[in-house]
C-alpha positions in Angstrom: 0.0 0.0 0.0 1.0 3.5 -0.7 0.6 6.7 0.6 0.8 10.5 -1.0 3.2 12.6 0.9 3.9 16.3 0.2 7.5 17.8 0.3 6.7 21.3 2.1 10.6 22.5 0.6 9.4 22.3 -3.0 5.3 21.5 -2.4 5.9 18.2 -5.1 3.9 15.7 -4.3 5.3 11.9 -4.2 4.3 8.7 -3.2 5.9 6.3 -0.2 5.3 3.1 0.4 3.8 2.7 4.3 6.5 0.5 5.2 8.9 3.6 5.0 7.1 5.8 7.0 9.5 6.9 9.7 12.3 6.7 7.7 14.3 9.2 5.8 14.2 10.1 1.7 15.6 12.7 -1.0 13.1 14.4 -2.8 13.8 14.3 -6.5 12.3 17.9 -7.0 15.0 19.8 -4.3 17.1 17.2 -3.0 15.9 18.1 0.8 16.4 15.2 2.7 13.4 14.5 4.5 11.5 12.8 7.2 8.5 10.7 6.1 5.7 11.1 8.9 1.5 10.4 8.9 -0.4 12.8 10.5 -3.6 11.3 9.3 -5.0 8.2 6.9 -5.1 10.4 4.3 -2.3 12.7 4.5 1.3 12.4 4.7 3.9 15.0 5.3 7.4 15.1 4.3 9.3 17.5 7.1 12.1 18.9 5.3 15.3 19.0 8.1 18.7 20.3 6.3 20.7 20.1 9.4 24.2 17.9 9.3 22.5 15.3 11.6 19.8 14.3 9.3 22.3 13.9 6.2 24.1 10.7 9.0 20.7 9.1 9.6 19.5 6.3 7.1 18.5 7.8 3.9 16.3 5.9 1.4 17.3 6.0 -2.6 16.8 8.7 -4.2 13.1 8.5 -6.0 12.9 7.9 -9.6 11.8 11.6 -11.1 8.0 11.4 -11.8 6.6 13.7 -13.6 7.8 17.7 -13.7 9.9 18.8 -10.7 7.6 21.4 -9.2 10.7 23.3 -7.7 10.7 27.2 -9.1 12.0 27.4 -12.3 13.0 30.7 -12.1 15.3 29.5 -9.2 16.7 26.8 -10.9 17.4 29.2 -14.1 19.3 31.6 -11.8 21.0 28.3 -10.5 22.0 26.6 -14.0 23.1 30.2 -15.7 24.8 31.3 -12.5 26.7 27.9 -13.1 29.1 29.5 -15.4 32.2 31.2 -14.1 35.4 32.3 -15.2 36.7 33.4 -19.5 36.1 31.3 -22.0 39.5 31.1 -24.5 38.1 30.0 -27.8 41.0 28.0 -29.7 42.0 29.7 -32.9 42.0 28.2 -36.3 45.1 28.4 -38.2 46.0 29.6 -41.5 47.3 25.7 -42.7 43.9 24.1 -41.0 41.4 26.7 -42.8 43.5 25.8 -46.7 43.1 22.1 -45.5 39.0 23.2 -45.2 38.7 24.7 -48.0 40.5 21.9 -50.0 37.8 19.1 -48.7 35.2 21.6 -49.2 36.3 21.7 -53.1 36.0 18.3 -53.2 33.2 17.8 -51.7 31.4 20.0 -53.9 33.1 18.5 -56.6 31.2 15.1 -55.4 27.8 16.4 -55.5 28.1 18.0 -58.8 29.1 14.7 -60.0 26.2 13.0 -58.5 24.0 15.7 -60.3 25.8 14.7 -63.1 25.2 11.1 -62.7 21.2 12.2 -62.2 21.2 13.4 -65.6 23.3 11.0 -67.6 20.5 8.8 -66.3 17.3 10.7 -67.4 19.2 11.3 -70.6 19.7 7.6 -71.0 16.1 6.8 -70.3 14.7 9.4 -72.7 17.3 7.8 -75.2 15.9 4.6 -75.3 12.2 5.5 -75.1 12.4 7.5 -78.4 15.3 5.2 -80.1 14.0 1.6 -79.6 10.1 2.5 -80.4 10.9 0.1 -83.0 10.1 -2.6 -80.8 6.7 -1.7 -80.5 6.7 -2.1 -84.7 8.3 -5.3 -85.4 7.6 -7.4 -88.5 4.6 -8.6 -89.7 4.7 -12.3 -89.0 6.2 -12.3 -85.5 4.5 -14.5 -83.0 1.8 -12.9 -80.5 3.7 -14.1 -77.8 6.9 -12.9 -78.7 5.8 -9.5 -79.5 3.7 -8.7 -76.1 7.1 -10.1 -74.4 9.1 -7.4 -76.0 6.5 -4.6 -75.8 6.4 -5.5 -71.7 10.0 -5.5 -71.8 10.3 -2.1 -73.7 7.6 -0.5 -71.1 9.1 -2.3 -68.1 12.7 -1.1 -68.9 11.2 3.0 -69.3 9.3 2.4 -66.5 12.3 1.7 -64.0 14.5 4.1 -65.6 11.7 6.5 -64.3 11.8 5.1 -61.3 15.7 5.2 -60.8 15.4 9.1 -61.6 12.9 9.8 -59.3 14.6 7.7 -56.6 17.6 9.8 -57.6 16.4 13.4 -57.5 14.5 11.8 -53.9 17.4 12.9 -51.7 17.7 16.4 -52.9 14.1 17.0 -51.9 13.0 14.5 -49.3 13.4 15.4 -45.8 14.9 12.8 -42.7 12.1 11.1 -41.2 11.0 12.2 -38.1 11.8 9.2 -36.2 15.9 10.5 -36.5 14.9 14.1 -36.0 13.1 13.3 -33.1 10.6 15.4 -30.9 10.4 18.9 -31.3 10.3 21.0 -27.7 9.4 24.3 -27.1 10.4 27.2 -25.6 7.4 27.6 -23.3 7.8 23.9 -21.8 11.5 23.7 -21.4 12.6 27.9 -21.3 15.2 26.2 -18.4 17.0 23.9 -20.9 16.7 26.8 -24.0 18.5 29.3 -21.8 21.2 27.4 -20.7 21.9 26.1 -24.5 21.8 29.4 -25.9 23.9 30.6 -23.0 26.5 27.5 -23.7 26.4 28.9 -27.5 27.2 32.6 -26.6 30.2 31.3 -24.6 31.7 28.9 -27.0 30.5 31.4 -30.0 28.6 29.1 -31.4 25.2 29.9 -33.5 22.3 29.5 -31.1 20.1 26.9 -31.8 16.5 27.7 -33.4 15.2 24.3 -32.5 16.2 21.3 -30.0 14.8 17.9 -30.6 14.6 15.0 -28.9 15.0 11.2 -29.4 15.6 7.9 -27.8 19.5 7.3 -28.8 22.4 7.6 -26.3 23.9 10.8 -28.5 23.9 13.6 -29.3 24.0 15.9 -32.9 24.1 19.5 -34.3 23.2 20.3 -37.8 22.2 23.2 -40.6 19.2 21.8 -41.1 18.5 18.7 -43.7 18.9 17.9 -47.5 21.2 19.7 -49.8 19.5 22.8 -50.4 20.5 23.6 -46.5 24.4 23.8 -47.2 24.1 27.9 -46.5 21.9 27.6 -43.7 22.3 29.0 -40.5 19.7 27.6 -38.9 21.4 25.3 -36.4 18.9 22.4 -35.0 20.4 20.2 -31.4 19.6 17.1 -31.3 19.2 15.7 -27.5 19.4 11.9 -26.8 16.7 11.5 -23.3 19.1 8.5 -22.8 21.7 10.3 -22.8 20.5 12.8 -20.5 18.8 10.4 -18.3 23.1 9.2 -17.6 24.6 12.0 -17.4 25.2 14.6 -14.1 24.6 18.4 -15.4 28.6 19.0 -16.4 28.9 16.4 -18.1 25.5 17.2 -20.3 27.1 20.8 -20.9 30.6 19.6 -22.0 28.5 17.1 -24.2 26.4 20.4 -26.0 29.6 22.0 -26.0 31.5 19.5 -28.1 28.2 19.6 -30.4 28.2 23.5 -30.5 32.0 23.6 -30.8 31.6 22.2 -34.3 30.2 25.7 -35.4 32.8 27.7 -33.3 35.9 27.8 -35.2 35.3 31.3 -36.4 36.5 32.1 -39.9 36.6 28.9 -40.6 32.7 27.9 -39.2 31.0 28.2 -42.7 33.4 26.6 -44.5 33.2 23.7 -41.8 29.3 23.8 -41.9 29.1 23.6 -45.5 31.6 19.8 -45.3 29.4 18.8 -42.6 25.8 19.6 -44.5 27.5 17.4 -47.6 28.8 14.5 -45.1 25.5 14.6 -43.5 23.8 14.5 -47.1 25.8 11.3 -47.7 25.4 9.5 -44.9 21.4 10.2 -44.9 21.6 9.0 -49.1 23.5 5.9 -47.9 21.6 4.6 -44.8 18.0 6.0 -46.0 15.4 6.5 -44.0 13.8 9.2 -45.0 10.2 10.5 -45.4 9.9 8.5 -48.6 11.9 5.7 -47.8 8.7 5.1 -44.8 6.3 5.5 -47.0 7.4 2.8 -49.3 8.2 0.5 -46.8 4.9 0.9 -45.3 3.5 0.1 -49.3 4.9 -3.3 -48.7 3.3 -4.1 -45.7 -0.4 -3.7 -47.5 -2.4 -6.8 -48.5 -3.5 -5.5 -52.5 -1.0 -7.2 -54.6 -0.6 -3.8 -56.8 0.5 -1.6 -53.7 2.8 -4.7 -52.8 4.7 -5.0 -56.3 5.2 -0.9 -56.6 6.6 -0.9 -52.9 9.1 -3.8 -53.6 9.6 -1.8 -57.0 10.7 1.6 -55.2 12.8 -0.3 -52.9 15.1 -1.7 -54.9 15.6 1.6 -56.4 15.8 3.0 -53.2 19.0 0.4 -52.6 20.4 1.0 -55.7 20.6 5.0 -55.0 22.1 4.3 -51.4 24.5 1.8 -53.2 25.6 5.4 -55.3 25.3 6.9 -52.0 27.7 4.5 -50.6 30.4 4.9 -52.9 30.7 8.8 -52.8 30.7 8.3 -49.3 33.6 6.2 -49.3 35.3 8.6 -51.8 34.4 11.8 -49.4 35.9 10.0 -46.3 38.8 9.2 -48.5 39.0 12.7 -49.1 38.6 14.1 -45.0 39.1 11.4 -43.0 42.0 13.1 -41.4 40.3 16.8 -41.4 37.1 15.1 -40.1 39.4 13.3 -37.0 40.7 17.2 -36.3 37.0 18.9 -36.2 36.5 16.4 -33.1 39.5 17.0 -31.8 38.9 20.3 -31.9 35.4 19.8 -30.4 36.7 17.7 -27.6 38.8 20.9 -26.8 35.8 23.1 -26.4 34.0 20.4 -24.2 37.0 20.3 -22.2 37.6 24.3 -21.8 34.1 24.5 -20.7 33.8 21.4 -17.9 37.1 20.5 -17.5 39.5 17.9 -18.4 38.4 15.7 -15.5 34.7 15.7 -16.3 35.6 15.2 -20.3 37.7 12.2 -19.2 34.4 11.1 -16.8 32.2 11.5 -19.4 34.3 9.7 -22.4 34.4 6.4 -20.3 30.7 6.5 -18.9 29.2 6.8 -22.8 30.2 2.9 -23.6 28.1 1.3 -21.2 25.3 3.8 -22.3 25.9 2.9 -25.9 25.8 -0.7 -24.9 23.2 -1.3 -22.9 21.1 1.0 -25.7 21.9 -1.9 -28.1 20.7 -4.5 -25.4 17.5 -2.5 -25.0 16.6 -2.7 -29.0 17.5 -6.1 -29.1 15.1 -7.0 -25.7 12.2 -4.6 -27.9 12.9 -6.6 -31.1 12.1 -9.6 -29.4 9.9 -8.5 -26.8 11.0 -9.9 -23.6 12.4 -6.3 -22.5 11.5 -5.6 -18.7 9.5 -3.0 -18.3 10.9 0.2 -16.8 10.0 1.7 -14.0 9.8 5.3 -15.1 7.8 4.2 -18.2 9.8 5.9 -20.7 13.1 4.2 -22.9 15.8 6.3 -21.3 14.6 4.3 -18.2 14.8 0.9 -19.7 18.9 1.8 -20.9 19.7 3.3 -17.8 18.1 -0.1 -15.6 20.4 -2.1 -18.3 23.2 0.3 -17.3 22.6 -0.6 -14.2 22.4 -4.1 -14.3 25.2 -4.3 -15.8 28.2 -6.6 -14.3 31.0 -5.0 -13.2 33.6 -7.2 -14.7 31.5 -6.0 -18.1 32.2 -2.6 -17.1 35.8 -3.1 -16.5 36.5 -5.3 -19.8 34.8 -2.4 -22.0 37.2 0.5 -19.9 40.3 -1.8 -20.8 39.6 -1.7 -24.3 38.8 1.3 -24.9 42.3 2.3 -23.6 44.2 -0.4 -25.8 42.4 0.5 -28.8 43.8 2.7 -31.7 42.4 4.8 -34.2 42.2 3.2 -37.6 43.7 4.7 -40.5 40.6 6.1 -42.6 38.1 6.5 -39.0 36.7 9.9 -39.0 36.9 9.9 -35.3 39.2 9.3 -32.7 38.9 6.6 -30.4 38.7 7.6 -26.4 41.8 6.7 -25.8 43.3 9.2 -28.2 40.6 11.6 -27.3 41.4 11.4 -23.4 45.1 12.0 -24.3 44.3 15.3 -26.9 42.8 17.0 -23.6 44.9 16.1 -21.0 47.5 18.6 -22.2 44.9 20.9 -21.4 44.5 20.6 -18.1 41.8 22.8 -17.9 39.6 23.5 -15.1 36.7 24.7 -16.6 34.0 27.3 -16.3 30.8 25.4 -15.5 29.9 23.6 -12.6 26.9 22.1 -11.4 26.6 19.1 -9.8 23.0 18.0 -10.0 21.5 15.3 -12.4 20.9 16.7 -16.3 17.2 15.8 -16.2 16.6 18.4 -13.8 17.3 20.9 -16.8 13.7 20.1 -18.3 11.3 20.5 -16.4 9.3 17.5 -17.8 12.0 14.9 -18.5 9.8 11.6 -18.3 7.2 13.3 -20.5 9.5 14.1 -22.7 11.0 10.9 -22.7 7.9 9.0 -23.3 7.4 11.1 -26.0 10.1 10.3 -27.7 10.5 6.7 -26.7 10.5 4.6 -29.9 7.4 2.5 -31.5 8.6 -0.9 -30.6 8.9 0.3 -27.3 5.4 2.1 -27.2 4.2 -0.6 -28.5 4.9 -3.3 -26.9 4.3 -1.5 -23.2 1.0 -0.4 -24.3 0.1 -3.8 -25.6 1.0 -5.5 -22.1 -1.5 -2.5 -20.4 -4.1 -4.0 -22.4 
């Protein structure tokens, strides 16, 4: 049996069971540690008592945070922004580095126009052989019935998915990424908190501030000019935000984290230039992994029981892999191209996450992410098969940070120990930690924010937004063992 209590520090209400009535607990909203006392049937109070005697006594764990904290925000504002302290040095960009940007930025270019060129080779070719071969639709008088509806269906086929092939080809200059990868949209009115403090992280690092933050259910992290091609001269920066990543992660480490992200469009003469590579890369990688708006829609073609709707989905698809085979390639030929400015930009990136938290927290952070990222994996794999345990916050983030959890401790220890053995590859576009750790400890910075508290208390509605953005399977399959 439970009963409702009410935190008289913060005014949040929370639930006990009656077994720990007498006993101390933290509040999740203000981290008073409290005493849990009945005064009636009905009522429960939660005396808060500060005092260096209480903080000895038996203290339960901390609650798991339900629903918004109901501490003041405007407190907790002052509290976050008064966080940062001290001159930020923004590294400079030299002369060498900027020619070395400009040069994969040539190329890069030089990629796309090739694909474009590619695009119309191909509608060229298919308007070729619909006009030149119309003799097959005339052949000689005497030839079987058979024989010519074969040819005529082979003639029409062959137009057909040439058509096809240049519509799935022109589809990545115009579709947009799904939503599932863009994730969640939040506004300013429901998380002003976590909007402030980004845009005061982006004024210190000199970094663009973001016009949008999104969420979604993956352990990272990303910045970006928007999607598609035609956003290579945007300035319309758009944060990504993992909730699982959040849901790990203390407050400094979350704002080195944004930092490293905002870092990316800090490196002052040179940010365009660096935002233009990335808004190609970006284009690429999206061409080459799919999963766009269009890409859903066919899949979903497939899935339909009217044998037409089936035959054009399985049609578009294999148009769809033949474009992210082209994707592939120029890819591989861009990488080829940047690999080794690409590993700088995150170097560089892991310098501004450093200046602003420290080289201690960077290091902290760096090691905690593989267990994240790992028991993330475990957590799809549970959904795909559907024996996942069902978390007790309700949300994904909850479900990978139980996995975290759970995790053994030799596990633990086995993933630290190769992560400082391993090397960075040749043609890898980003460092491994072990190099990463080492880039910053010449640092030895200090930093200029500092907050210890957990980064979920920077929204003001973490497990709302977190079941928000918590994937279908995962919806799904939680809402199907409600019912």
């Amino acid at each position: 049996m439970t009963v409702t209590t009410l935190c008289k520090s913060c005014q949040r209400t929370l639930k006990f069971r009656r077994e720990h009535v007498g006993k101390r607990a933290k509040c999740p909203g203000c981290g008073a540690v409290t005493t849990i006392a009945i005064e009636d049937e009905d009522t429960a109070l939660i005396n808060a008592d500060l005092s260096t005697e209480a903080a000895e006594e038996e203290v339960l764990q901390e609650l798991p945070g339900r629903g918004a904290p109901r501490s003041n925000p405007a407190t907790l504002m002052k509290q976050v922004l008064g966080a940062f302290n001290g001159t930020f040095k923004r590294p400079r960009v030299s002369i060498p580095y900027l020619f070395a940007m400009l040069f994969v930025a040539g190329t890069s270019a030089a990629l796309v126009v090739s694909y474009l060129a590619l695009v119309a080779a191909t509608g060229y070719a298919v308007y070729w052989h619909s006009t030149a071969h119309t003799s097959w639709l005339t052949l000689p008088p005497g030839t079987p019935s058979r024989a010519r509806a074969m040819v005529v269906v082979f003639y029409a086929l062959l137009t057909l998915f040439g058509c096809v092939m240049v519509l799935f080809m022109l589809k990545p200059l115009v579709a947009r990424t799904s939503r599932a990868k863009l994730g969640r949209k939040l506004e300013l009115s429901d998380e002003p908190i976590l909007y402030s403090f980004i845009a005061k992280l982006a004024e210190v690092v000199g970094a663009p501030e973001p016009v949008e933050i999104r969420v979604n259910s993956s352990v990272n992290a990303a910045a970006h000019m928007g999607s598609g091609l035609w956003n290579l001269f945007s300035r319309r920066l758009v944060l990504i935000i993992g909730t699982p990543l959040v849901a790990g992660l203390t407050a400094n480490q979350f704002a080195g984290v944004m930092a490293h992200e905002l870092g990316h469009f800090s490196q002052g003469a040179g940010s365009r230039v660096v935002n233009f590579i990335r808004a190609i890369q970006n284009w690429f990688i999206q061409g080459a992994t799919g999963g766009d708006e269009w890409d859903e829609w066919f899949s979903e073609l497939t899935d339909e029981e009217f044998a037409l709707f089936v035959w054009i989905g399985f049609t578009c698809q294999i148009a769809a892999y033949l474009v992210r085979v082209i994707f592939f390639c120029l890819l591989i030929l861009s990488v080829l191209a940047s690999f080794l400015l690409l590993r700088q930009m995150e170097y560089d990136a892991d310098r501004y996450e450093a200046l602003v938290v420290g080289t201690e927290t960077f290091t902290k952070t760096t090691r905690k992410l593989m267990p994240l990222m790992l028991a993330e994996s475990f957590a799809r794999t549970m959904l795909r098969h559907r024996d996942a345990p069902e978390p007790e916050e309700g949300h994904f983030a909850g479900l990978v940070i139980f996995l975290t959890k759970q995790m053994p401790k030799s596990m633990k220890q086995e993933l630290q120990k190769h992560a400082e053995k391993s090397r960075t590859s040749w043609f890898s576009t980003h460092p491994c930690d072990a190099d990463r750790i080492r880039n910053v400890e010449r640092l030895q910075a200090p930093g200029i924010f500092h907050l210890d508290m957990p980064a979920r208390q920077l929204f003001l509605n973490f497990d709302r937004v977190a079941k928000d953005s918590s994937p279908k399977a995962f919806k799904r399959m939680f809402r199907d063992s409600e019912t």
